[in-house]
N, C-alpha and C positions, 0 to 999 in steps of 0.2 A: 104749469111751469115747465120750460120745457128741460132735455138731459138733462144738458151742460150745464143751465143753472141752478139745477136741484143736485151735480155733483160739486158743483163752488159751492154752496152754500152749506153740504154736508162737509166739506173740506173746513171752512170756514168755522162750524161746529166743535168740529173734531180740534182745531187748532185753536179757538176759544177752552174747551174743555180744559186740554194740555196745560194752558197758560194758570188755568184755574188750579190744576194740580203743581204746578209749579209753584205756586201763591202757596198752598198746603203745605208743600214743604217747606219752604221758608218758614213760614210759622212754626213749623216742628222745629225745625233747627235752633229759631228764638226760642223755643221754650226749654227745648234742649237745653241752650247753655245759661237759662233762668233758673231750670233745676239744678242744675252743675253749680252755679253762682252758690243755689241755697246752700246746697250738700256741702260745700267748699267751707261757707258761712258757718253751719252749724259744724261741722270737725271744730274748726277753728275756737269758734267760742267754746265747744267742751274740752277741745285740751285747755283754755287759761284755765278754766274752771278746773282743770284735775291739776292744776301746775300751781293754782291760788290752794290749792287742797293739800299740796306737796309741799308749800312752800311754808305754812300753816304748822302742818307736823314737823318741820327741821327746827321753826322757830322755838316750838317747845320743847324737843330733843334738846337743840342748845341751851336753854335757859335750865333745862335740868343739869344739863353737864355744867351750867355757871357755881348752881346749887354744887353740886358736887366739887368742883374745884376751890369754892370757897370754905368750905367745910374742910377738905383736907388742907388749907392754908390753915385755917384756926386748930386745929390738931397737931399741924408742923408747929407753929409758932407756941403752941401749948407742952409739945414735949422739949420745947429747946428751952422756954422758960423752966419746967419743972427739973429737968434733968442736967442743962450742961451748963458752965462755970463762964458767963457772960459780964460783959464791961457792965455800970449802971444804966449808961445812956444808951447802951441794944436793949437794956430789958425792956428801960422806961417805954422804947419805939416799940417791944414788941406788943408789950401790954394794952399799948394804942391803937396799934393794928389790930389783935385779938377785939378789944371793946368794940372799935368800930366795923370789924368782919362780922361779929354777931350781931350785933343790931344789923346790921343789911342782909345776913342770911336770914331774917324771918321774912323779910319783904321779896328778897327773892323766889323761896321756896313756894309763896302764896303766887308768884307771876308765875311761880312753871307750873305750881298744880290748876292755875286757870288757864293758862295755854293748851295745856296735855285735856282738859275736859272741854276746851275749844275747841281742837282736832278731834277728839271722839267724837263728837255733836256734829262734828264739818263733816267725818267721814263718813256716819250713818247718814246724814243728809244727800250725800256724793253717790250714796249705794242705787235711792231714789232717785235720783239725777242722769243715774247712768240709764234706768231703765227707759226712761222715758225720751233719753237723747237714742238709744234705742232705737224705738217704735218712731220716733221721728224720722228719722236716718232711714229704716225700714218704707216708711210711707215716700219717702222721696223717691230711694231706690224705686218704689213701687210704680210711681209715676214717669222716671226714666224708660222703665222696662216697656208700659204703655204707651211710651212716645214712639220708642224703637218699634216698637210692634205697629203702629199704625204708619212709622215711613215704610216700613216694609211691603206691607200692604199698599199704599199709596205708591211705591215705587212699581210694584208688580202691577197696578193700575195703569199708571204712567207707560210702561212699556209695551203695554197689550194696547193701550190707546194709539202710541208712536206706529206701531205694527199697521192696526186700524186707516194711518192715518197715511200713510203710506201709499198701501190701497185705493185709497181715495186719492190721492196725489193724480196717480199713476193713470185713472181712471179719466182726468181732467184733461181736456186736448191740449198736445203738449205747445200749440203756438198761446197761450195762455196760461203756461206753469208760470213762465218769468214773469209775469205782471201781477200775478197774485203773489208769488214770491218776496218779490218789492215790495205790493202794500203793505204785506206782513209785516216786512221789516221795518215799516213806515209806523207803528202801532194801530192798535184799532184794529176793526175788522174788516177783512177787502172786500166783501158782500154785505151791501147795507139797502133798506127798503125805500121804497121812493114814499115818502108821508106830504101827501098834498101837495104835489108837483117840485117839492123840494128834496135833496140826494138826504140823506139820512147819517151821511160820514161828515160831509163837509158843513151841511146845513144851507147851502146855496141854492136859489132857485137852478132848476133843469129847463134847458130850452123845450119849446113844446113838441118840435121833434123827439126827442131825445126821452120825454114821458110819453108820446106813443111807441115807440117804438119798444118801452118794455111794455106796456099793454098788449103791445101785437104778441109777445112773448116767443117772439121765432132767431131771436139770438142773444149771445152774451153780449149786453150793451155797458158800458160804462159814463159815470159822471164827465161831463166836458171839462168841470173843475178839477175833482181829485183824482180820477179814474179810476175807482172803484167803482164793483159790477153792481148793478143794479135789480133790485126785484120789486116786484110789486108785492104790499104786504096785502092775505087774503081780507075782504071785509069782514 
């Protein structure tokens, strides 16, 4: 093979590589913001879960404070009965009140001692919960860190290849940067092998000229079709 097309096809390499590392990071990036998604996801659900825990304990706080408020109505309504100088028909209300605030303080006090040993049970369970949203959170974080760490890496790659590539650029005669340049830009690769008298890019037969003459291998020949360089691949 002669220089020039063993420096196109080293170029051609190098700028396949590139694309390939390019591809890598994009994946990093998806996965990136896959973990970002979960980490987001998991906050999210452990705060309803401490907020369902929160909300759990105010319900039984107030049902004791109901207990409580109720209790001191039967106690007001019991010292105004016992002690002050009332109409019949207040007493009669109040003795009605008092009968039916006691019967409903026993059903109450039974609601707020199972609510209050509902939040004990929810909290001890929320203790477990925390640790393990934890070590979750922890294992995510852990897998961020490893993403970042391999763009870095991959980037430090990426730029030592650009450098590389350069090089080889620079190395290629420059009446033939702009046409590799183009195919570049064209996708695919601008060096492709001639497989059985047909271009390797475009998949077209090559005139028979046109496959000798990369046989003869004494210049950079291209496709009549796409104009991509041609090579012969070794047998």
């Amino acid at each position: 093979m002669n220089d020039t097309l063993t420096r196109l096809l080293a170029l051609a390499e190098a700028d396949a590589s590139l694309r390939a590392l390019d591809g890598r990071l994009a994946d990093l990036d998806r996965e990136e913001r896959h973990l970002n998604d979960r980490l987001s996801a998991e906050d999210e659900g452990f705060k309803r879960r401490q907020d369902g825990s929160r909300a759990l304990r105010l319900s039984a706080l107030a049902k004791s404070g109901e207990v409580d408020d109720t209790d001191a109505k039967i106690r007001g309504y019991q010292h105004k009965l016992d002690h002050d100088i009332i109409p019949y028909k207040e007493m009669e209300h109040l003795r009605e009140q008092v009968t039916f605030l006691r019967g409903r303080l026993d059903g109450l006090a039974d609601e707020a001692l199972q609510l209050m040993a509902d939040a004990d049970a929810d909290e001890e369970k929320l203790k477990t919960e925390t640790e393990e949203h934890a070590a979750r959170r922890a294992r995510l974080e852990g897998e961020l860190a490893a993403v970042a760490r391999r763009r870095a890496e991959t980037l430090v790659e990426r730029e030592d290849l650009r450098a590389k590539r350069e090089e080889l650029f620079q190395q290629v005669p420059s009446h033939l940067r702009g046409t590799y340049e183009r195919l570049l830009a064209g996708g695919g690769s601008p060096v492709v092998p001639v497989m059985g008298g047909v271009c390797g890019g475009c998949h077209l037969r090559l005139v028979e000229t046109t496959v000798e003459k990369v046989k003869a291998d004494r210049e950079a020949v291209t496709c009549e079709h796409c104009s991509r360089f041609l090579y012969l691949r070794p047998a």
